[in-house]
Structures are given as C-alpha cells and as structure tokens.
MDAnalysis code that builds the backbone (N, CA, C; Angstrom):
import MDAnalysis as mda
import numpy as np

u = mda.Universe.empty(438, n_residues=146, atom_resindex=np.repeat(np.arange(146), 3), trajectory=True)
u.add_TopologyAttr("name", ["N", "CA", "C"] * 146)
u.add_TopologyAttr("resid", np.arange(1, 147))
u.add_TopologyAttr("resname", ["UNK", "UNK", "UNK", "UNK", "UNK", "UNK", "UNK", "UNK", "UNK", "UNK", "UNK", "UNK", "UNK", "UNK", "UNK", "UNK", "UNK", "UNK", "UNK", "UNK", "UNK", "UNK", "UNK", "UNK", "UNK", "UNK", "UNK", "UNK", "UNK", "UNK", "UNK", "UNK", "UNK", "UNK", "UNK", "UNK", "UNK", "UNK", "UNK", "UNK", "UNK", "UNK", "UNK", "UNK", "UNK", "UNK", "UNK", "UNK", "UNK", "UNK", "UNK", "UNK", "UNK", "UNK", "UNK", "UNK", "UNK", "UNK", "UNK", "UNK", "UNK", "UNK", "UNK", "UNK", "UNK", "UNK", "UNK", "UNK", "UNK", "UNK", "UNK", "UNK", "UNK", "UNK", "UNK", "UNK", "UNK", "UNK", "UNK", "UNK", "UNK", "UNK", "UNK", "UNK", "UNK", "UNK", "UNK", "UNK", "UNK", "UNK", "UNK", "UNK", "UNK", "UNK", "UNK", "UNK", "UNK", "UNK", "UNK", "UNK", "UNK", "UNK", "UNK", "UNK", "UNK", "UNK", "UNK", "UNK", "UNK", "UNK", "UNK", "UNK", "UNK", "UNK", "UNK", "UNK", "UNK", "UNK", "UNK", "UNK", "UNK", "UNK", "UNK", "UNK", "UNK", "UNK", "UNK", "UNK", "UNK", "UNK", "UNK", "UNK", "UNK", "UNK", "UNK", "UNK", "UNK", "UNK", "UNK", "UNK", "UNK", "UNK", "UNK", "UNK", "UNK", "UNK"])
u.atoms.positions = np.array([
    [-195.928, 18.694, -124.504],
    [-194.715, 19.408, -124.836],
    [-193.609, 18.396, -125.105],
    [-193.140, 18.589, -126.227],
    [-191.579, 17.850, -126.526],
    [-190.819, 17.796, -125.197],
    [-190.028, 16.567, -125.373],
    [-188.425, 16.282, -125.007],
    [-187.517, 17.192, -124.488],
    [-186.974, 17.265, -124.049],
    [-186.089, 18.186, -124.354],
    [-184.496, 17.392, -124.361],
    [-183.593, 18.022, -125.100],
    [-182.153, 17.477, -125.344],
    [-181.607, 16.990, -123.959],
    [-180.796, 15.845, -124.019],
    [-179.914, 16.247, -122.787],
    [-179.097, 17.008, -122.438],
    [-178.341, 17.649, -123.613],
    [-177.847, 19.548, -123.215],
    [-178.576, 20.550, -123.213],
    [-179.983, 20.601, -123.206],
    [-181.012, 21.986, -123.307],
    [-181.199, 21.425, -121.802],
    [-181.505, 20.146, -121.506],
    [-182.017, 19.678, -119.675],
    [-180.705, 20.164, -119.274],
    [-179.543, 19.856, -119.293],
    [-178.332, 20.546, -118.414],
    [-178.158, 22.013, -118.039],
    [-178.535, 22.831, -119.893],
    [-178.476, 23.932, -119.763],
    [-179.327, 24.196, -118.615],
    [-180.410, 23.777, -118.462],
    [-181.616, 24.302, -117.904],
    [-181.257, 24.609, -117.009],
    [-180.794, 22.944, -116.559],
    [-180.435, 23.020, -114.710],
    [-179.389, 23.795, -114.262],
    [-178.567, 24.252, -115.140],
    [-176.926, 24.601, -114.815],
    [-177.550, 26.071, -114.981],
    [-178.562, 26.818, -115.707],
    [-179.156, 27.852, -115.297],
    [-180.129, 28.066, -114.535],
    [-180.831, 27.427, -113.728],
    [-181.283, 27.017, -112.206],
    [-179.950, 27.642, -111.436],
    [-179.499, 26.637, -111.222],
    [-178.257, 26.881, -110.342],
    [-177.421, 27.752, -110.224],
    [-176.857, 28.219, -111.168],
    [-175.871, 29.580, -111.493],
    [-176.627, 30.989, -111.411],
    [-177.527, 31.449, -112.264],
    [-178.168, 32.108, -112.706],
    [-177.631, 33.253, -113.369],
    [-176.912, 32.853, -114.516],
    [-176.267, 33.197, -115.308],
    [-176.539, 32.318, -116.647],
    [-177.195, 33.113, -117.915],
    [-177.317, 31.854, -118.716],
    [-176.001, 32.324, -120.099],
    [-174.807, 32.591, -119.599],
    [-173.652, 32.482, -120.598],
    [-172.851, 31.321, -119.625],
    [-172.584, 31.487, -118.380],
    [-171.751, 30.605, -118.158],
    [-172.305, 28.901, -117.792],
    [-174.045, 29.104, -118.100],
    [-174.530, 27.742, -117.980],
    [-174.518, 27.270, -119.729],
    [-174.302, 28.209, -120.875],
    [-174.381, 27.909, -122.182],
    [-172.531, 27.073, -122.268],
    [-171.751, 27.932, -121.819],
    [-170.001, 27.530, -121.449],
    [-170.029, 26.338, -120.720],
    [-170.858, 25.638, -119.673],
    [-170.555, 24.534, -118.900],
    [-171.204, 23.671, -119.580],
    [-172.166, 23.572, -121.045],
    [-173.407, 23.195, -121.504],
    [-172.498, 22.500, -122.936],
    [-172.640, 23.673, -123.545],
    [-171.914, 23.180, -124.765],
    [-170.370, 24.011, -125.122],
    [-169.754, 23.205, -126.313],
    [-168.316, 23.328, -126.487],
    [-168.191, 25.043, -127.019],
    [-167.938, 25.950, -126.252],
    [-168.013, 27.293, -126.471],
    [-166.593, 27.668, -126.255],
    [-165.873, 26.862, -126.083],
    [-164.550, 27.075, -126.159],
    [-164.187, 28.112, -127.021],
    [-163.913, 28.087, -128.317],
    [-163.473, 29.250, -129.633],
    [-164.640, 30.021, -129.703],
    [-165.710, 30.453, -128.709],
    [-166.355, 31.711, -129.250],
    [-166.258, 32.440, -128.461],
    [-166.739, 33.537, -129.036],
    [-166.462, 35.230, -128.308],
    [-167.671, 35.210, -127.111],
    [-167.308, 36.153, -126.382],
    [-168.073, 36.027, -125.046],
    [-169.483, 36.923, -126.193],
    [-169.489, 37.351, -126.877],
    [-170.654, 38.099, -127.277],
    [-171.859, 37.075, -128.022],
    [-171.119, 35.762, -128.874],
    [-171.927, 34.763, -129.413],
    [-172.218, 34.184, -128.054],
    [-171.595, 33.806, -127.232],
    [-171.895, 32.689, -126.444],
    [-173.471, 33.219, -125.292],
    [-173.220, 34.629, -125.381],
    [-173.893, 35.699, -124.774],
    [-175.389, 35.433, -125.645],
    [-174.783, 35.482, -126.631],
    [-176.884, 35.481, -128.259],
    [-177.257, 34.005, -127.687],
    [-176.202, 33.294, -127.656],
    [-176.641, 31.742, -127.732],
    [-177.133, 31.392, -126.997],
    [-176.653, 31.950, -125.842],
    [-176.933, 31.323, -124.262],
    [-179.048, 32.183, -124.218],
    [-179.288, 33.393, -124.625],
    [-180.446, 34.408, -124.758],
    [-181.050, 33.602, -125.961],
    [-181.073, 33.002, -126.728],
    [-181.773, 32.337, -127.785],
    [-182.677, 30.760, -126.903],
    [-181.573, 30.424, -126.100],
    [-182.100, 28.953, -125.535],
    [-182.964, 29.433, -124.637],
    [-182.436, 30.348, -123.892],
    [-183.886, 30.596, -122.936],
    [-185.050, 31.028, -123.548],
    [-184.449, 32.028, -124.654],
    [-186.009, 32.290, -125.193],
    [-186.838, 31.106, -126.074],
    [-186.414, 29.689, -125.850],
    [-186.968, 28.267, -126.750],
    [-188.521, 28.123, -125.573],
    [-189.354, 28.135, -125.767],
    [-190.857, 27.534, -125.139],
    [-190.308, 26.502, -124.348],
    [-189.843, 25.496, -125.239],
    [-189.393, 24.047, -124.193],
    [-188.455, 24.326, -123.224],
    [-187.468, 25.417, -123.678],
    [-186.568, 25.682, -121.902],
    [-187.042, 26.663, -120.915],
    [-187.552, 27.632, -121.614],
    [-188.531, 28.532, -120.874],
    [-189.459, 27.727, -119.802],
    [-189.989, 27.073, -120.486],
    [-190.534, 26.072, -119.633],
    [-190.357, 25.196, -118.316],
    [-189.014, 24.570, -118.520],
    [-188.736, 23.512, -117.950],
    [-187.613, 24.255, -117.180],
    [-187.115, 25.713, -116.988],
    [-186.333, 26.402, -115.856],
    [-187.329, 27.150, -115.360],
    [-188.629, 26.915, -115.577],
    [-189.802, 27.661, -114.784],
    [-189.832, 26.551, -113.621],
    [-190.307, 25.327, -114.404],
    [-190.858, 23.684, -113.101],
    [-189.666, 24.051, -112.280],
    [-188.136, 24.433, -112.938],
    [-186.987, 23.822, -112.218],
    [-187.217, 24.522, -111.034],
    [-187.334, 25.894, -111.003],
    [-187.802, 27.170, -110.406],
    [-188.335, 26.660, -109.224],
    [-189.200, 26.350, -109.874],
    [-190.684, 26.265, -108.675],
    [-190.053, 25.131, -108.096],
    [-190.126, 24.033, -108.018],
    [-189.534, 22.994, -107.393],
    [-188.296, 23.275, -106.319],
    [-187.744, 24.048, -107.082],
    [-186.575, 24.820, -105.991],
    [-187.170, 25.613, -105.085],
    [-188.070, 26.594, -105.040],
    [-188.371, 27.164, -104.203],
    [-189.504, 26.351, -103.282],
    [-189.475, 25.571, -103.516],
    [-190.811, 24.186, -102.908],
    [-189.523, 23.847, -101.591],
    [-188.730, 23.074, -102.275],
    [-187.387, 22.355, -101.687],
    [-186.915, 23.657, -100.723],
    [-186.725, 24.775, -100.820],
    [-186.256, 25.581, -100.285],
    [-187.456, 26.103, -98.754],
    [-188.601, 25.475, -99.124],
    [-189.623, 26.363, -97.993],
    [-189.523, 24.773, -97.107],
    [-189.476, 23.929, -97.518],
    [-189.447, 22.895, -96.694],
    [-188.382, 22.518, -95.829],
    [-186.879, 22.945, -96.548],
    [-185.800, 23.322, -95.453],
    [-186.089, 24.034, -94.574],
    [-186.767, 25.292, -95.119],
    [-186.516, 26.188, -94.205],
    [-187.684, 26.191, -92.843],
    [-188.830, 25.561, -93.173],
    [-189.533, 24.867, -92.150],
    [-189.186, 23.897, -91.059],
    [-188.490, 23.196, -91.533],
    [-187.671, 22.241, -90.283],
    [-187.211, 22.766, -89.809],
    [-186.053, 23.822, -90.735],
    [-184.910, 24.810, -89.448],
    [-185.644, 25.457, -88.355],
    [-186.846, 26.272, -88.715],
    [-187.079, 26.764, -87.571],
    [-188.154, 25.505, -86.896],
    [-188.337, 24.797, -87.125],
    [-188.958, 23.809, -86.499],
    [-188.067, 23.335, -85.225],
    [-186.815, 22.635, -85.910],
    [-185.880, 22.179, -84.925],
    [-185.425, 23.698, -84.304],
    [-185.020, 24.825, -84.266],
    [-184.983, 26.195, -83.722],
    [-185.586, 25.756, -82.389],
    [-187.551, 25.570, -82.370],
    [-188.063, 25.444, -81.939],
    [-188.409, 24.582, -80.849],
    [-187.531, 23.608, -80.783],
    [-187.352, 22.089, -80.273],
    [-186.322, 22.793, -78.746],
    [-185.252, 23.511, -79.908],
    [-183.496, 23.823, -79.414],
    [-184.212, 25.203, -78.393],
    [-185.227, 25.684, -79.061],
    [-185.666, 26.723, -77.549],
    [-186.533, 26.402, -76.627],
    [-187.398, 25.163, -76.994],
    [-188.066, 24.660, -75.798],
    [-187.193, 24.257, -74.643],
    [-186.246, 23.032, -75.355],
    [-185.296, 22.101, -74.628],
    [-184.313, 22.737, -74.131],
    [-183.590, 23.862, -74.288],
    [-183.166, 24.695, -73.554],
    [-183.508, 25.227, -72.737],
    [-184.846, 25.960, -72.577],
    [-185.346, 26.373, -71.489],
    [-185.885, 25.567, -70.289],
    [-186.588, 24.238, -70.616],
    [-186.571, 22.952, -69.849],
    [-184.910, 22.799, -69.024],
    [-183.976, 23.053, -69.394],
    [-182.888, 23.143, -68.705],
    [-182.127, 24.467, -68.588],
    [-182.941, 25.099, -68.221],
    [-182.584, 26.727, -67.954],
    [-181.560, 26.953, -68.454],
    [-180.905, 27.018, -69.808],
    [-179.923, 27.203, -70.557],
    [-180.604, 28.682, -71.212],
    [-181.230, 29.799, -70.409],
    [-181.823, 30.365, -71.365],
    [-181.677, 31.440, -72.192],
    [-179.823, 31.520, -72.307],
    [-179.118, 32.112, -73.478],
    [-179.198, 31.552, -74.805],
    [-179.111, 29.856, -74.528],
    [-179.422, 29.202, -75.520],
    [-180.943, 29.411, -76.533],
    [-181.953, 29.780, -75.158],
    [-183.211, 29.349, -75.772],
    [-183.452, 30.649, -76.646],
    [-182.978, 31.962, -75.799],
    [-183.029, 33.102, -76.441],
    [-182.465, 33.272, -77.913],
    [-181.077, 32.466, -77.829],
    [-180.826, 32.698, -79.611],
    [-181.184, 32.010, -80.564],
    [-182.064, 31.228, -80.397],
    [-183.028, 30.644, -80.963],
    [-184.089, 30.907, -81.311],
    [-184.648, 31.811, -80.627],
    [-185.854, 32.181, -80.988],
    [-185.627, 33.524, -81.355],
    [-184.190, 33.948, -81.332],
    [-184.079, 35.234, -82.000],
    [-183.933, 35.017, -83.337],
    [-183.034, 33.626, -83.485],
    [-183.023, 33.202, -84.894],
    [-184.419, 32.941, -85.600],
    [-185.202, 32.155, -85.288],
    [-186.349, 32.775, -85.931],
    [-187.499, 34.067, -85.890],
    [-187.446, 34.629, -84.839],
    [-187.575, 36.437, -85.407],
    [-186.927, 37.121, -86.259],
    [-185.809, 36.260, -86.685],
    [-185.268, 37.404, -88.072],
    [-186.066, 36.767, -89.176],
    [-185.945, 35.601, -89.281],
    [-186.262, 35.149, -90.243],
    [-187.977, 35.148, -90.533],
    [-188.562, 35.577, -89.492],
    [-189.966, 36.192, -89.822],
    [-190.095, 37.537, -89.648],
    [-188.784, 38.081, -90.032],
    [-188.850, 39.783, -90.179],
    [-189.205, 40.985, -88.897],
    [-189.088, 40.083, -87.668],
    [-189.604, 40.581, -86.373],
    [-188.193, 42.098, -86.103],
    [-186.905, 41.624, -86.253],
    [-185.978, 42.743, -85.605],
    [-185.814, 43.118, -86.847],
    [-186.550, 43.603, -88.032],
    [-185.632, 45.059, -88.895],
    [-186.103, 46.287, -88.494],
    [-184.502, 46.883, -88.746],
    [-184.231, 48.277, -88.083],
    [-184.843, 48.971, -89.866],
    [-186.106, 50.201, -89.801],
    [-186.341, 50.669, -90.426],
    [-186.032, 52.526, -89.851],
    [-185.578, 52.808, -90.807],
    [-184.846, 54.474, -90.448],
    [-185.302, 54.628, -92.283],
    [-186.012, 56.038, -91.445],
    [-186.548, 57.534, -92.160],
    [-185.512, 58.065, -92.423],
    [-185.397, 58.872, -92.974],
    [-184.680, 60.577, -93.196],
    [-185.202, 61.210, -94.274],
    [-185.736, 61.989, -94.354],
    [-185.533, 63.349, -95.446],
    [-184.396, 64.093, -95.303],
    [-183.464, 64.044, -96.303],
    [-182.324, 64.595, -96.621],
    [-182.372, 65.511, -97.984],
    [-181.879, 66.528, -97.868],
    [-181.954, 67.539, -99.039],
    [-180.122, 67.513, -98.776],
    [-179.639, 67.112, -99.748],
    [-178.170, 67.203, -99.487],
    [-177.652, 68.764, -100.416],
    [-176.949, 69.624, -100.285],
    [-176.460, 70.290, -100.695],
    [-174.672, 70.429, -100.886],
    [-173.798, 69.996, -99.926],
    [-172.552, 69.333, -100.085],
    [-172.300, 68.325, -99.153],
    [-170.998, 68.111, -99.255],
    [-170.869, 66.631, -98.641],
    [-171.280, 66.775, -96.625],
    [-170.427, 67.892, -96.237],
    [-170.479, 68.113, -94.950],
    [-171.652, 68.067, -94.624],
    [-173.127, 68.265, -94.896],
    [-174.468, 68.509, -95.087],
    [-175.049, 67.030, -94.807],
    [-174.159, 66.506, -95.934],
    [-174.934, 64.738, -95.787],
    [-174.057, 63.864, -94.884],
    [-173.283, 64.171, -94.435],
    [-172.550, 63.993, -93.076],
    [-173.310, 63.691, -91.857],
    [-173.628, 65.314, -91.659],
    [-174.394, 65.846, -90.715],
    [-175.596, 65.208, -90.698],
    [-176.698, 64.778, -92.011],
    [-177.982, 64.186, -91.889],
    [-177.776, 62.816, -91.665],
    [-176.463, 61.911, -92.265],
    [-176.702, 60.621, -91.829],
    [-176.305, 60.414, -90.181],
    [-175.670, 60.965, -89.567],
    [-175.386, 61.141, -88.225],
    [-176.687, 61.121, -87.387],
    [-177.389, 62.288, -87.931],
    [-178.716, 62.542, -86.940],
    [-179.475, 61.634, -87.198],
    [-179.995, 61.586, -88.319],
    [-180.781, 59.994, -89.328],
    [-180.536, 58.955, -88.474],
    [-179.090, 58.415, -87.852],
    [-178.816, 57.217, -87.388],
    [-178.760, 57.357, -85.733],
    [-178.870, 58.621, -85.040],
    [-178.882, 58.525, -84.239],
    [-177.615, 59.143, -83.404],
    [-176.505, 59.310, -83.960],
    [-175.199, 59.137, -83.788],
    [-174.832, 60.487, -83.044],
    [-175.411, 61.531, -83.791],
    [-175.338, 62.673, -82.907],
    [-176.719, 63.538, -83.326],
    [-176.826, 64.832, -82.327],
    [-177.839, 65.948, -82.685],
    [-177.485, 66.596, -82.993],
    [-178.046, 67.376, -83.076],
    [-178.307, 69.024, -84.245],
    [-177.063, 69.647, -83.480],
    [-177.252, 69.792, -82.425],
    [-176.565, 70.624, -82.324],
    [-174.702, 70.204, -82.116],
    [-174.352, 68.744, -81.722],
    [-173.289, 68.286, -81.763],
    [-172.688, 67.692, -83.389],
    [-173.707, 67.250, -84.537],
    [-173.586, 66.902, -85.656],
    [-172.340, 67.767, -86.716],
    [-172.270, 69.167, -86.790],
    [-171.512, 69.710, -87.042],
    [-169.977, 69.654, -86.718],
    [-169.900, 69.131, -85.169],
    [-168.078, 68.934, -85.014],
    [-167.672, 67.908, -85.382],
    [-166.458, 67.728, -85.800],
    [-165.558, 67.652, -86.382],
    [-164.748, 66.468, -85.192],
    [-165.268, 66.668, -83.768],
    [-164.186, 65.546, -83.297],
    [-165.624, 64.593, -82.389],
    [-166.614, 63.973, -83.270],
    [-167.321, 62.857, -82.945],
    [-166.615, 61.883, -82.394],
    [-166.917, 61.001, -81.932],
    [-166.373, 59.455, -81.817],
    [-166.870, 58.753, -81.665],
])
C-alpha cells in the first residue's frame, strides 16, 4: 500500500483522536473560506480514500491495544493497593479498591425491568416510582412522596 501524505497521516490521526472527521479536515488543511457543508464532503471523501481508511483502522487498533494495557496495570496496581491495605488493616482502603475493580468488570450494575404501558403522564409517574422501588401500588398515586 502507498504512502500516505503528511496531511492525510495528520488527518488520520487528528481523526483517531477527535472523532469527528470535519473538525480533523479544519485542523488538517486550510479550510478557513469554506462552508461547513464542503469541508463536511471533504472531510467524507478522505475517509472514504483505501489508504486512510486504512491507516485510521491500524490507528484504531493500536489505540485500543494501548488502552487494554493501561487499563491492566490500573487494576493490577488496584490490586497491590488492596492487598497492601489489608496487610495493614486499612480495610476501607482495601474495600475501595476492589470495588473499583468490580465496576470495571461489570460486577455492581443495577439492572431494572419494567413493563410500562404509559397512557398519561401521572401513569408514568406512578410506574417509574414502583419500577425503582420508590414507592408501591398502593402509596405511588400520592401526591406528597418524599
């Protein structure tokens, strides 16, 4: 595969990064005097080129490479910060640590049901209340919750 320009490689990267490809075509090349609608075709023409298509795919992937390997240490060191805490019975410390990585392996999401047939507003009031817990059937209807 060809070269690519050193403003099609900028574009690339500056659409990596942004993810917006008008205002990476504006930081790219002199778009100063055009209408947001050319700069809009122009910016949709370069991505659709094989050679940039391409080379904001590698950019892609490489980023999300770079991104799993951060995020491996963090909870690595997490892991360190909840041992070594608990070795010194700090074990508020050790706890939010290892809560921090239970989110991040999806352990505490709150998943909530409802079937709701809404008919007016007071109705869908009443179902997100019960839905969430907030009140029952039979208290959901008043008017002075808190």
């Amino acid at each position: 595969m060809s070269k690519l320009t050193p403003k099609q490689e900028k574009f690339s990267r500056k659409y990596v990064e942004l993810g917006n490809a008008a205002t990476a075509y504006r930081e790219t090349y002199n778009a100063e005097k055009m209408q947001q609608n050319t700069v809009y075709t122009e910016a949709n023409k370069l991505l659709k080129n094989p050679k940039i298509a391409t080379r904001v795919d590698e950019l892609m992937e490489s980023g999300n490479d770079k991104h799993e390997v951060k995020r491996h240490k963090i909870i690595d060191r997490l892991m360190q910060i909840a041992e070594t805490a608990q070795k010194k019975n700090k074990l508020g410390d050790a706890i939010r640590a290892l809560e921090l990585v239970g989110k991040d392996i999806g352990m505490f999401k709150q998943q909530v049901e409802a079937d709701i047939n809404v008919n007016n507003q007071d109705e869908f009031v009443k179902s997100m209340l019960i839905a969430n817990g907030i009140a029952d059937d039979e208290h959901a209807g008043s008017s002075k919750l808190q």
